[in-house]
Structure formats: structure tokens, C-alpha cells
N, C-alpha and C positions, 0 to 999 in steps of 0.2 A: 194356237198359242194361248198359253191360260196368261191372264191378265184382272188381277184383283181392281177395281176403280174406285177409289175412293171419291167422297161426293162432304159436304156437311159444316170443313173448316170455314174460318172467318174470325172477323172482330168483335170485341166485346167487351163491355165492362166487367170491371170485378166483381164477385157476386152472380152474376148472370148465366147463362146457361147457352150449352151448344150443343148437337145431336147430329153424333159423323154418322156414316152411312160407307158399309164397302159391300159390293159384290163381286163374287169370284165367278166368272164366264169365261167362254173360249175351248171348250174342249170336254170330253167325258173325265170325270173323277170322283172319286168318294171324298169329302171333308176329314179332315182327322182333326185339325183346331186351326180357330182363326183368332187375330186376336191384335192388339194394337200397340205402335212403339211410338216413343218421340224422339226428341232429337233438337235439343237446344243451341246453339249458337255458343261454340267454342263447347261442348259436351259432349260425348258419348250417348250414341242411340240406348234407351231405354224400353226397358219393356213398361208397359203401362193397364193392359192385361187379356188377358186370351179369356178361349171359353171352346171347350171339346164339344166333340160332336155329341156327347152323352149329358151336356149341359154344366158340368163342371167349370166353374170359374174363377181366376186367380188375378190377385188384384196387387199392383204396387202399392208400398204401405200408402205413400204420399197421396196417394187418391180413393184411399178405402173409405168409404160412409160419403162421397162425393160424386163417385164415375160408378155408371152401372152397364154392362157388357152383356149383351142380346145375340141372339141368333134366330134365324127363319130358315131353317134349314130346307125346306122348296126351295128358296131362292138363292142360297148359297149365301146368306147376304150376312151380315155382320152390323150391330149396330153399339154405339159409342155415346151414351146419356152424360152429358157432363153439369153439374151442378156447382154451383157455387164456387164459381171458375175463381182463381188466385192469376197475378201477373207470371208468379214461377211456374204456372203451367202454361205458356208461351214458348211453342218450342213448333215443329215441321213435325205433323202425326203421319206416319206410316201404317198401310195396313198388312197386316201378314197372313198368308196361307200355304196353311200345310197338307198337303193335299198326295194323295196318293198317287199323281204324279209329279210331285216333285215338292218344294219348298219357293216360295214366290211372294214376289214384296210389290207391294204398289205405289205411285209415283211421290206419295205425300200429299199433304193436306195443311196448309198454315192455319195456325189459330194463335188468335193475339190477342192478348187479353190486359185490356189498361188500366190502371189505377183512376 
């Protein structure tokens, strides 16, 4: 069973920085894009941004020139640089793989981030 795990979330000041981390294991597959959502309290999960197997990556406006989006593709692993955290990026991070067996979300990751 493929199982993405996300690892990284936590608390923090504004201003401050956090570094998610997801790896996708559990089974043979080729990567097609991984890539990370939120999901704020009384909101709609958001995409926040992916990154292809071919390195292309796409960024929500709200985090452009703040969030930077990585891959180690040996390891299947995904990573999530965030910079210069604000409170409204305080939401449950999800990670996502798309995966040529299938489509697969991982359990969430809190990040909370205070004024």
C-alpha cells in the first residue's frame, strides 16, 4: 500500500521558518508530481504547490518568493522550505502524490504559526 508520510510541521513565530519533508513508499511506482496542500479551519484545501518529476514547479500566489518546493527523486521524497511564515499560513499541510499507481494524499502535517 503506497503511503506518502509526511514529517516537518510545528510551531512558530511569524517571520520564522519551517522545512516539511514527505516521502512516498510502500510499493513500486514511477512519480508523476508531488506537491503540497493546506487546509485552514472552516476553508477549503488549497493547493499550496507541486513540483513534476521533470522539476517543474508551480507555486500559489500567496507563497510565491516565500515557499520553495524540492524533490530527491531516489527517495521519492518531497520537500517544503518555508520562509518568512505569516499567521494566515496556519492551516493542516497535506502532502500529495501522483503516482502512477494511483493518486494518494498523506495524513497532514499542523503548522502554526503566531503572531
Amino acid at each position: 500500500q503506497v503511503q506518502p508520510v509526511e514529517s516537518g510541521g510545528g510551531s512558530v513565530q511569524a517571520g520564522g521558518s519551517l522545512r516539511l519533508s514527505c516521502a512516498a513508499s510502500g510499493g513500486i511506482f514511477r512519480v508523476i508530481t508531488m506537491g503540497w496542500y493546506r487546509q485552514a479551519p472552516g476553508k477549503q484545501r488549497e493547493l499550496v504547490a507541486h513540483i513534476t518529476s521533470g522539476g517543474i514547479t508551480n507555486y500559489a500566489d500567496s507563497v510565491k518568493g516565500r515557499f520553495t518546493i524540492s524533490r530527491d527523486n531516489a527517495k521519492n521524497t518531497v520537500y517544503l522550505q518555508m520562509n518568512s511564515l505569516k499567521p494566515d499560513d496556519t492551516a493542516l499541510y497535506y502532502c500529495n502524490a501522483l503516482l502512477s499507481a494511483g493518486n494518494y494524499w498523506g495524513q497532514g502535517t499542523q503548522v502554526t504559526v503566531s503572531t
